[in-house]
C-alpha positions in Angstrom: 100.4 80.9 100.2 97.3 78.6 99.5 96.5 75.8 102.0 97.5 73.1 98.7 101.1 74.2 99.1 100.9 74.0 102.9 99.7 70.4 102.4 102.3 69.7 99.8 105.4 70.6 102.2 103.8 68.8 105.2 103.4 65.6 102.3 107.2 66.1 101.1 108.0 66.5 105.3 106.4 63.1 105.8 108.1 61.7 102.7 111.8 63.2 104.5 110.6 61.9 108.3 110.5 65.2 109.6 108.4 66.2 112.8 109.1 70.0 111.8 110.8 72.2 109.1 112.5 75.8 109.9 112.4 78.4 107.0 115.0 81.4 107.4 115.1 82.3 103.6 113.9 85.4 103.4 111.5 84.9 100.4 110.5 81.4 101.2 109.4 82.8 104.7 107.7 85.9 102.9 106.2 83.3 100.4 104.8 81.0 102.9 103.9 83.5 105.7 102.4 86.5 103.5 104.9 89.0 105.5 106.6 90.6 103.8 110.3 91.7 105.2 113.8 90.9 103.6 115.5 92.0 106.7 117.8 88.9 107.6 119.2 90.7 110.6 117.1 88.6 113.0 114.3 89.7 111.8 112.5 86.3 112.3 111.8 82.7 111.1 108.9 80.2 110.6 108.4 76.5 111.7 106.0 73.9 110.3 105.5 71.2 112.0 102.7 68.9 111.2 99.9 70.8 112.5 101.5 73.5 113.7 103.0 76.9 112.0 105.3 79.4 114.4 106.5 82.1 113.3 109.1 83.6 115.2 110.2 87.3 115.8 110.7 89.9 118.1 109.1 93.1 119.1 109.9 95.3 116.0 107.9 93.7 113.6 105.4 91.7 116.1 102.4 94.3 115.3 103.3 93.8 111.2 103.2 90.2 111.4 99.9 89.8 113.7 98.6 91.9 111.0 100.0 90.3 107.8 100.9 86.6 108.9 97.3 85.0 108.6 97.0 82.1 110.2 100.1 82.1 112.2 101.2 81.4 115.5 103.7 84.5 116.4 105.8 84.0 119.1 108.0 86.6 120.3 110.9 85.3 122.4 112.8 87.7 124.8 116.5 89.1 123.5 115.5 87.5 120.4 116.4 83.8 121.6 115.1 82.0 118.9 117.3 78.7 119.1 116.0 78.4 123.3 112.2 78.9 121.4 112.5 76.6 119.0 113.7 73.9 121.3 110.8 74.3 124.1 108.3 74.4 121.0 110.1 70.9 120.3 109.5 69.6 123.9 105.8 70.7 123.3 105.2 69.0 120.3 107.4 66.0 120.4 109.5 67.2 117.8 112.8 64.9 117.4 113.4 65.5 113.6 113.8 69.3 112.4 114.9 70.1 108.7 116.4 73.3 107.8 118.2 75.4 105.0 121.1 74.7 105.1 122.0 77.8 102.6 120.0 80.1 104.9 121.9 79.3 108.1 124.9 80.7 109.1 127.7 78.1 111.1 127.2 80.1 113.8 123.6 79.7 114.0 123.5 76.1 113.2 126.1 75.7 116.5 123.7 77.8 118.7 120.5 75.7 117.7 121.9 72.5 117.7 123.4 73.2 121.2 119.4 74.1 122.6 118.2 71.8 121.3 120.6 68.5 122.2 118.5 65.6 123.7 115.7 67.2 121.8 116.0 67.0 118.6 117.5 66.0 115.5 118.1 68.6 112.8 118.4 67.1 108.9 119.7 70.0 106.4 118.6 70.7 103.0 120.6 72.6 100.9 117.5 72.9 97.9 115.2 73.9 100.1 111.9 72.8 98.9 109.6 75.6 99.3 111.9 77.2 96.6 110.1 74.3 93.9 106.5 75.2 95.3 107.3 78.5 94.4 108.0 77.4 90.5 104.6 76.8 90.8 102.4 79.9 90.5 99.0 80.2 91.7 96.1 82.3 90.6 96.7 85.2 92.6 100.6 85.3 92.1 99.7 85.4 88.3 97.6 88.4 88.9 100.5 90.3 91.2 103.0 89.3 88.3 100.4 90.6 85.9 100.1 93.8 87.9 103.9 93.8 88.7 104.5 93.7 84.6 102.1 96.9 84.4 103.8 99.0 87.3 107.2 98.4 85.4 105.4 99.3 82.0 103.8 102.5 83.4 107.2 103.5 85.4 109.3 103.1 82.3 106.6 105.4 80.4 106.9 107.9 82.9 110.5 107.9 83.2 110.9 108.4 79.4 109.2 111.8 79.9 110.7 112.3 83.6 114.3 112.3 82.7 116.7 114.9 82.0 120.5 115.6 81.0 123.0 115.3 84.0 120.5 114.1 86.3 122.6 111.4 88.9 121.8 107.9 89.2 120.4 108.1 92.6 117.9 111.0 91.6 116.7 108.2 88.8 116.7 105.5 91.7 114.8 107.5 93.8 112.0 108.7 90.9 112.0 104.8 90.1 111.1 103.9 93.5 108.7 106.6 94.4 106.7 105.5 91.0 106.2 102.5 92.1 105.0 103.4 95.1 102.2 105.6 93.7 101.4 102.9 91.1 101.0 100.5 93.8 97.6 99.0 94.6 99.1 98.1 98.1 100.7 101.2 99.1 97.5 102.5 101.2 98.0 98.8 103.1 101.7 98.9 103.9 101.8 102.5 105.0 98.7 102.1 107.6 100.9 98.9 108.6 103.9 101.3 109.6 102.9 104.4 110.2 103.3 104.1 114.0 107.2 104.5 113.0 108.1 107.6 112.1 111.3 108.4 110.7 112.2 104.6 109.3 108.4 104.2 108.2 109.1 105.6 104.3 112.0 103.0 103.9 110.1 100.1 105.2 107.6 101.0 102.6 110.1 101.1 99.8 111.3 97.7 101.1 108.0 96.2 101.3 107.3 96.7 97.9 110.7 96.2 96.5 110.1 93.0 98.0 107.1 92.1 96.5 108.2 92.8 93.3 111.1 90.5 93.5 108.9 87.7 95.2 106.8 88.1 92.0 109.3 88.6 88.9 112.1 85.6 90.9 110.6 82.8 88.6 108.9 84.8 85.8 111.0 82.9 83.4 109.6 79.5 84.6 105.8 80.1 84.3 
């Protein structure tokens, strides 16, 4: 994400009266951060505050987001105890208002923060979150990756035409899809060096990764 939309959601944060704002979309946190994971199984979270950006995870992905998160403090708390993090970086900071997505926060979840972080903070939710309207916006470089994004699908499609046989099941096409894409992929050689150190689970993550960039690219095609 450019530095213009970082300073456009600390703008809208002052405009709200927020000290801090937690993303747990998994897009919007892909979209701000630059890593790239969909895993919403505790996988991690970001918070902005007005100088400050934490992103939040734990040992499974710290050596991908060091690597991919530019710019961001990661903070790996032990047992994955995010809510007990996110309330000490409060006391830190002087945090007393904290926004979140509502949409991207389970009830449970809400409980557990708002239970750390009582005589702390205040948290304010937001149901349109509004990194989701920064993202209507696209930038240079997301108009090349949808540009390159357009050409993978056009080149897959070609090859698939020619691929494809009678009786062949629809998770041998899945599979032919997504191995296509991989190849095609300028950012294959990147992701794989990223996860290479795990061995069984490493091909999968790949798939996701680039799954995921291709949806974080074609989500608001139609709005451009």
């Amino acid at each position: 994400m450019s530095q213009e939309a970082m300073n456009q959601l600390r703008a809208w944060m002052a405009e709200q009266g927020l000290d801090a704002y937690m993303v747990t979309q998994p897009q919007n946190r892909s979209y701000l951060s630059g890593w790239l994971n969909d895993d919403v199984e505790g996988a991690g979270l970001l918070l902005v505050g007005r100088q400050q950006q934490i992103l939040f995870t734990n040992p499974l992905y710290k050596e991908v987001v060091e690597d991919e998160a530019q710019g961001w403090q990661v903070n790996v708390p032990p047992s994955r105890e995010y809510w007990a993090a996110i309330a000490t970086s409060a006391q830190e900071h002087g945090w007393q208002n904290i926004g979140f997505e509502s949409a991207a926060l389970t009830f449970a979840e809400y409980e557990k923060l708002r239970r750390s972080g009582e005589s702390i903070f205040t948290l304010h939710p937001f149901e349109d979150s509004y990194i989701e309207k920064l993202r209507q916006v696209k930038q240079p470089h997301e108009i090349e990756l949808l540009k390159r994004a357009i050409a993978i699908t056009d080149e897959t499609f070609t090859h698939l035409c020619s691929w494809i046989q009678p009786a062949m099941t629809e998770k041998e096409t899945q599979w032919e899809i997504m191995v296509s894409h991989l190849i095609r992929s300028s950012l294959l050689d990147r992701t794989v060096q990223c996860r290479m150190h795990i061995p069984v689970s490493g091909v999968f993550n790949v798939v996701s990764s680039l799954l995921l960039i291709w949806a974080l690219v074609t989500k608001d095609i139609a709005r451009i």
